[in-house]
C-alpha positions in Angstrom: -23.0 -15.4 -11.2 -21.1 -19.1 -11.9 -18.4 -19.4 -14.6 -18.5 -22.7 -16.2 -16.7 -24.1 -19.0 -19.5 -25.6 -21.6 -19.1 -29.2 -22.5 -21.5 -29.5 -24.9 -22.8 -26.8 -27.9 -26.0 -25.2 -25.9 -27.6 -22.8 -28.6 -27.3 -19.1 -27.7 -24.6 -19.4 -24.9 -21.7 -21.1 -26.7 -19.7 -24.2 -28.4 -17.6 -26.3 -26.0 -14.9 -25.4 -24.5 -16.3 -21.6 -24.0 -15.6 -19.8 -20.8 -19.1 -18.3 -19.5 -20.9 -17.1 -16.4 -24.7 -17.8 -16.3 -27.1 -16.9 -13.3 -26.4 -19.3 -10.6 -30.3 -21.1 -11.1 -29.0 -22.1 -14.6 -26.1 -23.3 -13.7 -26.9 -25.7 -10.8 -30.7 -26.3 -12.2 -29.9 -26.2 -16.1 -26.6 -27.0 -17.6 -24.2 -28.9 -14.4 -27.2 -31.4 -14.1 -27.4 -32.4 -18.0 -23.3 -32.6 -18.4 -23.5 -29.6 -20.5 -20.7 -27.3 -18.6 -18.3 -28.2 -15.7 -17.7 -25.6 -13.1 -14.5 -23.4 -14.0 -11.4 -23.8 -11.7 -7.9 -23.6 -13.4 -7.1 -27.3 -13.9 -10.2 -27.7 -16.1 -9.2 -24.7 -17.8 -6.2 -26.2 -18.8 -7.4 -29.6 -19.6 -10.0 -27.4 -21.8 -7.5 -25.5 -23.5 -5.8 -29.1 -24.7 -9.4 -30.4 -26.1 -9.4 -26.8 -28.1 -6.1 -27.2 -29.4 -6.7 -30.8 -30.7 -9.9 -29.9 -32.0 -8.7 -26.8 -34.1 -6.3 -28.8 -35.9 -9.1 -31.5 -37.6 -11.0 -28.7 -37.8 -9.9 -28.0 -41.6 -11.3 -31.3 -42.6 -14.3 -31.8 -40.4 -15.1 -27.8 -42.0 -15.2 -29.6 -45.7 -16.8 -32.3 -45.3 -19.3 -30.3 -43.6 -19.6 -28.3 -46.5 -19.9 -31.0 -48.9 -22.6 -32.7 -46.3 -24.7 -29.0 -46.5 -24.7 -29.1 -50.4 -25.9 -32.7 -50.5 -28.4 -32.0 -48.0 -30.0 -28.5 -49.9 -29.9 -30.0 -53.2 -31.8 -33.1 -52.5 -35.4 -33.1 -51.0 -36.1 -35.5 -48.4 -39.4 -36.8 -48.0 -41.1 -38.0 -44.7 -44.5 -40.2 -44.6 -46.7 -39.9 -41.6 -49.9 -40.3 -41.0 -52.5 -37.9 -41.4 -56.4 -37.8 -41.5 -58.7 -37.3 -44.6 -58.3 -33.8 -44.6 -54.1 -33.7 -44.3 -53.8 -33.0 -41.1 -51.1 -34.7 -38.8 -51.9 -36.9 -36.3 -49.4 -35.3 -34.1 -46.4 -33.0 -35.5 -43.1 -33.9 -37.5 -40.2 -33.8 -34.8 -36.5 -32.9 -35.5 -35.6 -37.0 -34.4 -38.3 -37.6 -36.9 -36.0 -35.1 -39.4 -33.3 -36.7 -38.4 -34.1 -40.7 -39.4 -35.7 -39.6 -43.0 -32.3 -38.0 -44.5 -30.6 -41.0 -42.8 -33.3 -43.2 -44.8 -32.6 -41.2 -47.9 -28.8 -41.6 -47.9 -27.4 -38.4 -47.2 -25.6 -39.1 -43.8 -26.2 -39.3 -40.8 -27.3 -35.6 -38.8 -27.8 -34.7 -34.8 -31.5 -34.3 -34.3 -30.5 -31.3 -31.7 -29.4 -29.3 -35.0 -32.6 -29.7 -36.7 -34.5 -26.4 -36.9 -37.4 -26.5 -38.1 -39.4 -22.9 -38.5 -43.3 -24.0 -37.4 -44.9 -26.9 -36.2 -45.7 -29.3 -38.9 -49.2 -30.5 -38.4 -50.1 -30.9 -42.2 -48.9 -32.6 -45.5 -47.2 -30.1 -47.8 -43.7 -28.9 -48.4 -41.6 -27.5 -46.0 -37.8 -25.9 -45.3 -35.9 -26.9 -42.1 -32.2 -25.7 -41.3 -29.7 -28.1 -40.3 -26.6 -26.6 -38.4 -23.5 -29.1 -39.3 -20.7 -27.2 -37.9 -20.0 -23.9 -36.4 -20.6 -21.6 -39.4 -22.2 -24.1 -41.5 -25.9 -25.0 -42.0 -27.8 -25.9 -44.9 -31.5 -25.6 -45.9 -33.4 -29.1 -46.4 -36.4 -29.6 -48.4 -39.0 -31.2 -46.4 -41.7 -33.2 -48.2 -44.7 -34.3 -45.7 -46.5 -37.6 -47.3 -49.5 -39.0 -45.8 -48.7 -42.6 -45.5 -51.2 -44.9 -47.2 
């Protein structure tokens, strides 16, 4: 097993800054060679420790705006136009970067396209729900209207 300190948020295994030991593959195959973790030694730990510090204390503010973000985000719907066949089918599927640039088209801020979730692949027109994760403990539910572009 490796302990690593996580540099990045990797869904299911922690935020950044988290102490955790992975299988060694993962490690060395998986998360050293993308930046996401650091291997653990007590120097990093420490510089770690600082970036936590800093972070929790604009963490209030970042938590509210995050908020407010989420309930701009679930009570407008944002609407994407792609093109599709006669029938309504896709040519191709709606991707999270594709998410991503329609609510920053529709003017409600600007969102990570790795915190786009979105429940099926879309391969038709039709209305859809996607969850955005905005911070730690908050996420909100967008309205996803599929247009076939004329």
């Amino acid at each position: 097993m490796a302990k690593l300190i996580l540099t990045h948020e990797v869904p299911g295994l922690g935020t950044a800054g988290d102490v955790v030991e992975v299988k060694n593959g993962y490690a060395r195959n998986y998360l050293l060679p993308r930046g996401f973790a650091m291997a653990w030694s007590k120097g990093v730990q420490k510089q770690s420790d600082s970036i936590k510090a800093a972070r929790a204390a604009h963490e209030h503010a970042s938590v509210e705006a995050a908020q407010a973000q989420a309930h701009e985000l679930s009570a407008k719907p944002v609407t994407l136009t792609v093109k599709a066949g006669e029938a309504g089918r896709l040519f191709g599927t709606v991707k999270t970067d594709d998410v991503a640039k329609a609510v920053a088209a529709a003017g409600l801020g600007n969102i990570d396209k790795r915190k786009v979730e979105l429940p099926t692949h879309i391969k038709s027109v039709g209305t859809y729900k996607a969850t955005v994760r905005l911070y730690e403990d908050v996420s909100a539910v967008i309205t996803l209207n599929v247009v076939a572009s004329k």
